[in-house]
C-alpha positions as a Markdown table, in Angstrom:
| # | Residue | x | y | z |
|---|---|---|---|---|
| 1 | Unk | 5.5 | -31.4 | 6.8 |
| 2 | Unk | 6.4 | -35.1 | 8.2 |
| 3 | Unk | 9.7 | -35.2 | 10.6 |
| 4 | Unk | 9.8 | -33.4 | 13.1 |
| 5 | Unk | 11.4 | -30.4 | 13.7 |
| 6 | Unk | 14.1 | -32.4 | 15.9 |
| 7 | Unk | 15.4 | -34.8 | 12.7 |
| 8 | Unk | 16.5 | -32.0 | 11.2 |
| 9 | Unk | 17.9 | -29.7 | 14.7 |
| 10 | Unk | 21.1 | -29.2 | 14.9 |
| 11 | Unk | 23.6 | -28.9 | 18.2 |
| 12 | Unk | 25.7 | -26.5 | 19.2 |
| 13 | Unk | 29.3 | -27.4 | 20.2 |
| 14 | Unk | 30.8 | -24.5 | 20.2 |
| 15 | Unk | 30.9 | -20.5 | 19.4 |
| 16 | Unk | 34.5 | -18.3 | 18.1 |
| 17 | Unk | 35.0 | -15.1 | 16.8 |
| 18 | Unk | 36.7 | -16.5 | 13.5 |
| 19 | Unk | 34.5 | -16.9 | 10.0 |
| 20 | Unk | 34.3 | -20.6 | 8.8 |
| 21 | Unk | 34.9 | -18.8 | 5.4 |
| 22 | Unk | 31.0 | -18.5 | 3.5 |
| 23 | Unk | 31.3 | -14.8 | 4.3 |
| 24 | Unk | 33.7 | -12.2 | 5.0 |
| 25 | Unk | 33.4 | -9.0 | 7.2 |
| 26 | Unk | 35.8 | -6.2 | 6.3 |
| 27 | Unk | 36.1 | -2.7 | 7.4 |
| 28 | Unk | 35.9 | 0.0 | 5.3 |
| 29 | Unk | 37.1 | 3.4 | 6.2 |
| 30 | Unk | 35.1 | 6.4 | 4.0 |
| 31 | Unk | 35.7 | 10.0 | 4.2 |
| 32 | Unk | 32.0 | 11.7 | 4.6 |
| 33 | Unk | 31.1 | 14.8 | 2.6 |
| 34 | Unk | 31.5 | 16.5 | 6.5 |
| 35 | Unk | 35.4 | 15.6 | 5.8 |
| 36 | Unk | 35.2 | 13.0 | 8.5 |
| 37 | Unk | 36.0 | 9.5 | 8.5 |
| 38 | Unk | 33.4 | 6.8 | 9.3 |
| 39 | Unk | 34.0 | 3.3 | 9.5 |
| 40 | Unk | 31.5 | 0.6 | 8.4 |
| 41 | Unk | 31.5 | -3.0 | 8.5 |
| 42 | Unk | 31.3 | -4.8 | 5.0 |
| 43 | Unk | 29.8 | -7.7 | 4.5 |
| 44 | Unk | 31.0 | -10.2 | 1.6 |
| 45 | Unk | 29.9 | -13.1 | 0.4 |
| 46 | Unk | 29.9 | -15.2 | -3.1 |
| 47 | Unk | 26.2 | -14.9 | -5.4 |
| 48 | Unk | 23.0 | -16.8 | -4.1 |
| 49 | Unk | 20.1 | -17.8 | -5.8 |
| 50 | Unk | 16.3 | -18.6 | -3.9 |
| 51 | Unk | 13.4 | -20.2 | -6.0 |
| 52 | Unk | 9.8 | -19.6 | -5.3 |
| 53 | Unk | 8.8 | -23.2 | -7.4 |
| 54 | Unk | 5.7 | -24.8 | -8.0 |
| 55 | Unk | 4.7 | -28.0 | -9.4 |
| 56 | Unk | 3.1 | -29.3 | -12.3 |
| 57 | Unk | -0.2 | -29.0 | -10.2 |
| 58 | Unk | 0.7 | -25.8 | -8.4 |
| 59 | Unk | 2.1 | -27.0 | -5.4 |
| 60 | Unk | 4.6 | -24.5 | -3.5 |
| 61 | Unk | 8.1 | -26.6 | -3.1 |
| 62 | Unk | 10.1 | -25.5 | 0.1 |
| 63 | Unk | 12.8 | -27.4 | 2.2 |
| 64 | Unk | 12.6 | -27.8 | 5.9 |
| 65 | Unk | 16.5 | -27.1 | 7.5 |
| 66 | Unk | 18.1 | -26.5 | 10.1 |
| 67 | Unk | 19.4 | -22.9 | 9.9 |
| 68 | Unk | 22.6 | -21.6 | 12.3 |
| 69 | Unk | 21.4 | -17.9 | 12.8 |
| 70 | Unk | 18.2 | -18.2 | 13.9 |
| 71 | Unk | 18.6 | -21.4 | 15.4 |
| 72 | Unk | 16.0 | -23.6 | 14.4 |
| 73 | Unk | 14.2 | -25.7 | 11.5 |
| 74 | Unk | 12.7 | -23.2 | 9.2 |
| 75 | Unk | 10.6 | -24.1 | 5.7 |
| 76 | Unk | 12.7 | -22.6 | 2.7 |
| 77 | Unk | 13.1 | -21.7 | -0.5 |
| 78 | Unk | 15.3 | -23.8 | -2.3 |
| 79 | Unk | 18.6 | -22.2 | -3.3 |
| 80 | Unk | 22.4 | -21.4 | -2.4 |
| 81 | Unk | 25.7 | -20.2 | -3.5 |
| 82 | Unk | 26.4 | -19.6 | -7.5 |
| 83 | Unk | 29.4 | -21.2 | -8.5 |
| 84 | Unk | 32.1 | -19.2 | -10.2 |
| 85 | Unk | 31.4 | -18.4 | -13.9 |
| 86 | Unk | 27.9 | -20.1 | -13.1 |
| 87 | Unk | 24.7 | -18.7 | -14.6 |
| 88 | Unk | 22.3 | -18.0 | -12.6 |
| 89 | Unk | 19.1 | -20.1 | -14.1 |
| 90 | Unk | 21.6 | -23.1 | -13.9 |
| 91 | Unk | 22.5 | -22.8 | -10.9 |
| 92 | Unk | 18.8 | -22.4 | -10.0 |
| 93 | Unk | 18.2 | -25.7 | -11.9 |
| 94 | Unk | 20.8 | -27.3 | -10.0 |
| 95 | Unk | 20.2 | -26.3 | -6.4 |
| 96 | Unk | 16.5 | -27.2 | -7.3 |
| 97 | Unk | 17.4 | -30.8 | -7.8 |
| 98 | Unk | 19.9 | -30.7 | -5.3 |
| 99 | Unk | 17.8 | -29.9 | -2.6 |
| 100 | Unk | 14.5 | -31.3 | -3.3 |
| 101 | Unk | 14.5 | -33.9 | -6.3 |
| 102 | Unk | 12.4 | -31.3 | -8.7 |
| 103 | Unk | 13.2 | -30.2 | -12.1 |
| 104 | Unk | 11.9 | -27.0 | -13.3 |
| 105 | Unk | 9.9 | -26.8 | -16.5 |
| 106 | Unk | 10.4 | -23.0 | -17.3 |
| 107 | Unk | 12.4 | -20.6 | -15.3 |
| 108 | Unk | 12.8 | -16.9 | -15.1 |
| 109 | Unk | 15.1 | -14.1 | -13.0 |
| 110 | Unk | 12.7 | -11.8 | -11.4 |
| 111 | Unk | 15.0 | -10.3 | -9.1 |
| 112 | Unk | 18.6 | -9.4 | -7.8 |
| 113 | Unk | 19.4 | -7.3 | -4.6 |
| 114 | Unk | 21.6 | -7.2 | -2.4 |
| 115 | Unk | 21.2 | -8.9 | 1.2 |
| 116 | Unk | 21.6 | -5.4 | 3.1 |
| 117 | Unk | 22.9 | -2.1 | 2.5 |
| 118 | Unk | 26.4 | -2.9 | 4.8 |
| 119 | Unk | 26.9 | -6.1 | 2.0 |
| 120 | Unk | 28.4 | -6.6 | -1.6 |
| 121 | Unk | 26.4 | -9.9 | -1.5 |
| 122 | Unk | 24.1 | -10.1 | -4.4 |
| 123 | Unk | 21.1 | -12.7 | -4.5 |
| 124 | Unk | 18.9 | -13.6 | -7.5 |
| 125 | Unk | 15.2 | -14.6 | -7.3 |
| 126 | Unk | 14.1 | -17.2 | -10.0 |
| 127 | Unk | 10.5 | -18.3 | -10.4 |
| 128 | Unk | 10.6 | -21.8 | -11.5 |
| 129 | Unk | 7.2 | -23.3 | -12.5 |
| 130 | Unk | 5.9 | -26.6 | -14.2 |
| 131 | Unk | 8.5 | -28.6 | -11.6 |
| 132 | Unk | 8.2 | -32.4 | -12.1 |
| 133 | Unk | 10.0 | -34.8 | -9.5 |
| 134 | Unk | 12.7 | -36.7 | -11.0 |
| 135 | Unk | 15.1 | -37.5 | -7.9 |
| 136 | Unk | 15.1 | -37.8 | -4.5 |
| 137 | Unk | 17.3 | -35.3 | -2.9 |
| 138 | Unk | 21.0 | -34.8 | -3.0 |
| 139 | Unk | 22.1 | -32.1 | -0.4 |
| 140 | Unk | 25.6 | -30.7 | 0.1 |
| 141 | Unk | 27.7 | -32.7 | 3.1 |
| 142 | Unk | 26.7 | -30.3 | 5.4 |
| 143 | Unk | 22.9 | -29.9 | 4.1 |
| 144 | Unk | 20.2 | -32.0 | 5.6 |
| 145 | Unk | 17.3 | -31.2 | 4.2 |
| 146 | Unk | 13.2 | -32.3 | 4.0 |
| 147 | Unk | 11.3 | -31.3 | 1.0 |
| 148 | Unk | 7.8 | -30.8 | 1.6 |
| 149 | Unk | 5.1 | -29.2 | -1.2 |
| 150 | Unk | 2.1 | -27.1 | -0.2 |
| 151 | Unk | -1.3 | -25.9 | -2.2 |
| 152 | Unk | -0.6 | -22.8 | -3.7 |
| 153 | Unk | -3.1 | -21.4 | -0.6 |
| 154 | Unk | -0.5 | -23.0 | 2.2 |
| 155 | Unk | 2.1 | -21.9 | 0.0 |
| 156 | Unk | 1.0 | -18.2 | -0.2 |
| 157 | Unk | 0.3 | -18.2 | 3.5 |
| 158 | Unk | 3.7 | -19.7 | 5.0 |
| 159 | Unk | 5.4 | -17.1 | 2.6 |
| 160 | Unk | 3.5 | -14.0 | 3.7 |
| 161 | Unk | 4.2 | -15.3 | 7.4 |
| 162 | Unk | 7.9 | -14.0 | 6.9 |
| 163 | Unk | 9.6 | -17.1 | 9.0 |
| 164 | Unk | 11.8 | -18.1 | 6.6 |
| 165 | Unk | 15.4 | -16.7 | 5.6 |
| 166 | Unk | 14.4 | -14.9 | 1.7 |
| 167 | Unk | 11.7 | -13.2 | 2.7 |
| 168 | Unk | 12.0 | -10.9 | 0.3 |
| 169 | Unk | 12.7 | -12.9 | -2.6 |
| 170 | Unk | 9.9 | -14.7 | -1.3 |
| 171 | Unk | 7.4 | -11.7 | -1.4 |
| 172 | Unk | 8.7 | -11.0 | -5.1 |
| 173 | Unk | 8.3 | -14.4 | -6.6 |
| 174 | Unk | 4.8 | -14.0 | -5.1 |
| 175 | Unk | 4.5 | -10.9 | -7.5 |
| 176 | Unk | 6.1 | -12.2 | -10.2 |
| 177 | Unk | 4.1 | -15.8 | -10.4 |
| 178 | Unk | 0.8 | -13.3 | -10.4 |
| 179 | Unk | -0.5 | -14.6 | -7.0 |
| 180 | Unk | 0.2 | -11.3 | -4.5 |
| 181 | Unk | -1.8 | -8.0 | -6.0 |
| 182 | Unk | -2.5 | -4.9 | -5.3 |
| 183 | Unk | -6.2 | -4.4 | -4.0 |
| 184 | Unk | -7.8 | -0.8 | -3.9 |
């Protein structure tokens, strides 16, 4: 990984209680089988996709940015929101190419969930393999982004590590791509 983890830092100016608008919290009020009520915070949020992508050679692709709730420059899997009416392998494609140049050969869904059980937010996993570079880069205005590759060995490790946002997703690709298995 080549800038440091300063190029990418951001700084914090301020802190309020209001959203900025990429999620919503809402309270829900339920009646429990017990007959009483029980609030519960809800969060929502549109659609995300996260890729676990290798290359042509089998290099893992992750982008190094800055991220607000942890607080520092993490290595991640490309991705972001799903536009309206968007499919999800396109919008894998795009944020792909978006974020780090690549362009996937062959991609597949091989998960959705939902970020936690107090959210309607549904993510997808896509495994994208055979990636080729064909750009350089083209975050969002308020992306700024490295992409750095890693042998599939460096790959596997950083994602079993867990210090990235999609861990999950993450662990899942691993399964699906055939390089995490079950050893008796």
């Amino acid at each position: 990984m080549t800038e440091s983890p300063d190029a990418l830092r951001w700084a914090l100016k301020s802190e309020r209680p209001e959203p900025a608008g990429y999620l919503t919290v809402r309270c829900r009020t339920y009646v429990q089988p017990d007959g009483k009520d029980s609030d519960w915070d809800i969060l929502y949020g549109s659609p995300t996709v996260a890729l676990v992508a290798f290359t042509e050679e089998g290099r893992g692709i992750l982008v190094r940015q800055y991220r607000p709730g942890p607080g520092k420059v993490l290595a991640e899997l490309p991705g972001g929101m799903i536009e309206p009416g968007e499919d999800v392998l396109h919008a894998a494609a795009r944020e792909l190419l978006e974020e780090s140049g690549f362009r996937a050969g062959t991609t597949e869904v091989f998960m959705r969930t939902y970020l936690a059980s107090y959210a309607t937010h549904v993510r997808y996993g896509v495994l994208a393999r055979d990636c080729r570079k064909v750009a350089e880069p083209t975050p969002d205005a308020e992306e700024f982004v490295e992409p750095v590759t890693l042998t599939e060995d460096d790959y596997v490790a950083h994602l079993l590590t867990g210090e990235y946002t999609d861990t999950d997703l993450g662990l899942a690709g691993l399964v699906a791509a055939g390089l995490l298995v079950r050893r008796d």
